[in-house]
C-alpha positions in Angstrom: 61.9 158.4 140.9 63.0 159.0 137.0 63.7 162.2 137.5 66.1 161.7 140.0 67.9 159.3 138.5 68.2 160.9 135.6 69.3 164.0 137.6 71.9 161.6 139.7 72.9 160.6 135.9 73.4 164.2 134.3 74.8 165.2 137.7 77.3 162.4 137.3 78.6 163.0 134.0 78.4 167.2 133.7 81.5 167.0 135.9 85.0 165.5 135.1 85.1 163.5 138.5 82.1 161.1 136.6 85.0 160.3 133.1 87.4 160.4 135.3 85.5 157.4 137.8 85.1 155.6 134.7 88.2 155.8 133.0 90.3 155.0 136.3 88.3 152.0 136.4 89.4 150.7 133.0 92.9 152.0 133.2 93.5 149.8 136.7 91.8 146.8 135.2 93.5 147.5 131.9 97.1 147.3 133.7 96.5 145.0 135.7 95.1 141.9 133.5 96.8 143.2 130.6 100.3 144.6 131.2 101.4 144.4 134.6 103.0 140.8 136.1 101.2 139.5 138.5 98.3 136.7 139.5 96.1 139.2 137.8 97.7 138.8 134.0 95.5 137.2 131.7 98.2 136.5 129.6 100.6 135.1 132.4 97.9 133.0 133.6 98.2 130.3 130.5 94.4 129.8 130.5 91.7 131.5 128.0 89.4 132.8 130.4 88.6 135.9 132.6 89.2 134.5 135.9 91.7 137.2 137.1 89.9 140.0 135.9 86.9 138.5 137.8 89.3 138.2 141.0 90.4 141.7 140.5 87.4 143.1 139.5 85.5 143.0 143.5 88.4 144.6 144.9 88.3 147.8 142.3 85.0 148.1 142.8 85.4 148.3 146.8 87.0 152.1 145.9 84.9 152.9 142.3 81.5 152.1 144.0 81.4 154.9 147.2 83.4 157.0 144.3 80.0 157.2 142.7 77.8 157.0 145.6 79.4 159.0 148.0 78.0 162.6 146.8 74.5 161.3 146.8 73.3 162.8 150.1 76.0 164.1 151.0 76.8 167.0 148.5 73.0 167.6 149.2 72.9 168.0 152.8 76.0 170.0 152.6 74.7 172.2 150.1 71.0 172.3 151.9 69.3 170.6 149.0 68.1 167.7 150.7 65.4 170.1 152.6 64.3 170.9 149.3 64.1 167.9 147.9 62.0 165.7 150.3 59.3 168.8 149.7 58.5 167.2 146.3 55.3 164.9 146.3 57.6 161.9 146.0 57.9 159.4 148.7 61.6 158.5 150.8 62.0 155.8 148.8 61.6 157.0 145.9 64.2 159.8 146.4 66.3 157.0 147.8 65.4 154.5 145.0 66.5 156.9 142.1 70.1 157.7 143.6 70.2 154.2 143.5 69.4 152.8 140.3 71.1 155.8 139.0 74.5 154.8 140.8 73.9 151.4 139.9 73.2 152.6 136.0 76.8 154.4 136.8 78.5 151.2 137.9 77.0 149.3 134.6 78.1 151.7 132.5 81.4 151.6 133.6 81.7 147.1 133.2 80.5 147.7 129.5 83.6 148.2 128.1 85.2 145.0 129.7 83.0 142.8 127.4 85.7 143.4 124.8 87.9 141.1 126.9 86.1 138.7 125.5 86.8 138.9 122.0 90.1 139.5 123.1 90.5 136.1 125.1 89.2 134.4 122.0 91.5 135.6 119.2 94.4 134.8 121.4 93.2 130.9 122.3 94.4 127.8 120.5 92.5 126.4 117.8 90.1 123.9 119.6 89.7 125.5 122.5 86.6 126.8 124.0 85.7 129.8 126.3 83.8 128.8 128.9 80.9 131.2 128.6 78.4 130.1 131.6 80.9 130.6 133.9 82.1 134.2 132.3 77.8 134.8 132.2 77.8 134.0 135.9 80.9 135.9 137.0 79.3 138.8 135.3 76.2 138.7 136.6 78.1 138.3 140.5 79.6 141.4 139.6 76.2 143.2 138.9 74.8 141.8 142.2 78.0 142.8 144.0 77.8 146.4 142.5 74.0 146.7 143.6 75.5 145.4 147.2 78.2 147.8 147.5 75.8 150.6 145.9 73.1 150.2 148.8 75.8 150.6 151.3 77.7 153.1 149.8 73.9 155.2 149.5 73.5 154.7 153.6 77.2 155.9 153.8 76.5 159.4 152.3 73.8 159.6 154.8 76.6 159.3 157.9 78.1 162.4 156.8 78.0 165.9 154.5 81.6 165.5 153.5 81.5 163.2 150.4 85.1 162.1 151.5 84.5 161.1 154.9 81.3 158.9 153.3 83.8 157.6 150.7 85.9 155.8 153.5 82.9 154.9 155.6 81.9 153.6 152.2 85.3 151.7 151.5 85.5 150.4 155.1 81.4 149.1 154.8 82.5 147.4 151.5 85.4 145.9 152.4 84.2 144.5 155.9 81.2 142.6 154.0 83.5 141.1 150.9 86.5 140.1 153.1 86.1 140.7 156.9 83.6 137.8 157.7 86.4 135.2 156.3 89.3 137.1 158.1 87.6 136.7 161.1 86.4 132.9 160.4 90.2 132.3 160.2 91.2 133.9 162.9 88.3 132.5 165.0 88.0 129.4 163.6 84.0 130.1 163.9 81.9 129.1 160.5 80.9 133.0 159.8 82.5 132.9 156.1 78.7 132.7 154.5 77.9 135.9 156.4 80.4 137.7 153.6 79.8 138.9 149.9 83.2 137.0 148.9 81.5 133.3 149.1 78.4 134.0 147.9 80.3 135.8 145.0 82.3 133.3 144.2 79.7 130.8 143.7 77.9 132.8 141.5 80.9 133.0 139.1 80.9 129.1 139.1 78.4 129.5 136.8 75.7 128.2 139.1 72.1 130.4 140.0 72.0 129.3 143.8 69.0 131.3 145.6 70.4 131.3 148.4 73.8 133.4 146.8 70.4 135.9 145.2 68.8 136.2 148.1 71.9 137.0 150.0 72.8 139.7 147.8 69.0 141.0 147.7 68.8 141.1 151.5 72.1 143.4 151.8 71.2 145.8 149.0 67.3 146.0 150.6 68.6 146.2 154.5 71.5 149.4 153.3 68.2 150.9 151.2 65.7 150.7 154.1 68.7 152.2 156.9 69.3 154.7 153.8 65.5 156.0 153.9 65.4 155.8 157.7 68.5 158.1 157.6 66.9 160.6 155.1 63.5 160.6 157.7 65.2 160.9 160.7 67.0 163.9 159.9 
């Protein structure tokens, strides 16, 4: 399992498509919270906290996440290295379990560089005032069960397909459905489905407040996208 996740990691980064991922990332959030006028400006907002780059931050990730997952299985099926690669004396999960973690890896490598927000945020407060860290802590940590979410389903989405674009907007449809479609349709239905979505249980997480049933929501998805992902791979 290592070894392909360090493979999915070299893979990722010997190519300009992986800098480029990365740095589109920043840029949009950069613009966005810093520069452009909007909800999303920080300094607009007349608060010292991260709140908008947290509300930002889900959306972004809907198109970086299947950016970085969508090759996966794809590029190997279309290149007839998948074939190959189940040959190895290493189980389906495994295989599927290292393109994970190594997307995931990906996905936390690109959030790094938004911890200098932070310092950022508190240079420019007013004397006396105080960042509220738990909730910055827990939005954070949404994020990184959010990206391991949207990484399990952007995994089975390679599997649909051997074109890595047509999985990228299987990917982007997937994501989006699960963050936002269960409270479109709650208010268009008027039916209490709002808890089936990543959005609520997202947004209590970056209260600042550990719920389990917001972990094992998160858990269940990334688990259900892994196990379809590893049917996929045997079935075919």
């Amino acid at each position: 399992m290592f070894a392909i996740l360090k493979k999915e990691i070299n893979t990722f980064f010997a190519s300009p498509i992986g800098y480029l991922v990365i740095a589109l990332f920043l840029i949009l959030n950069g613009l966005f919270v810093w520069l452009f006028n909007g909800d999303f400006n920080i300094l607009e907002s007349g608060f010292a906290d991260m709140t908008p780059f947290f509300l930002l931050a889900p959306w972004i990730f809907i198109f970086l996440v299947p950016a970085v997952t969508m090759r996966s299985f794809a590029d190997e099926k279309k290149q007839g290295t998948l074939e190959l690669l189940v040959t190895k004396p290493i189980s389906y999960l495994q295989i599927v379990l290292g393109k994970y973690f190594g997307a995931l890896l990906l996905i936390v490598l690109a959030l790094l560089p938004t911890l200098i927000y932070i310092s950022a945020i508190d240079s420019l407060k007013l004397n006396g005032n105080i960042l509220d860290y738990g909730s910055i802590i827990g939005s954070y940590l949404g994020l990184l069960f959010l990206a391991a979410a949207y990484a399990a389903i952007g995994l089975f989405a390679s599997t649909l397909s051997d074109n890595q674009i047509v999985a990228f907007l299987i990917a982007v449809f997937l994501c989006f459905f699960f963050y936002f479609g269960f409270e479109g349709l709650s208010n268009i239905s008027a039916l209490p489905i709002e808890q089936f979505g990543m959005e609520a249980h997202y947004n209590s997480i970056s209260r600042g407040v550990l719920d389990t049933r917001d972990l094992l929501y998160f858990v269940s998805i990334s688990v259900l996208f892994i196990a379809l992902t590893q049917f996929n791979i045997q079935k075919k």
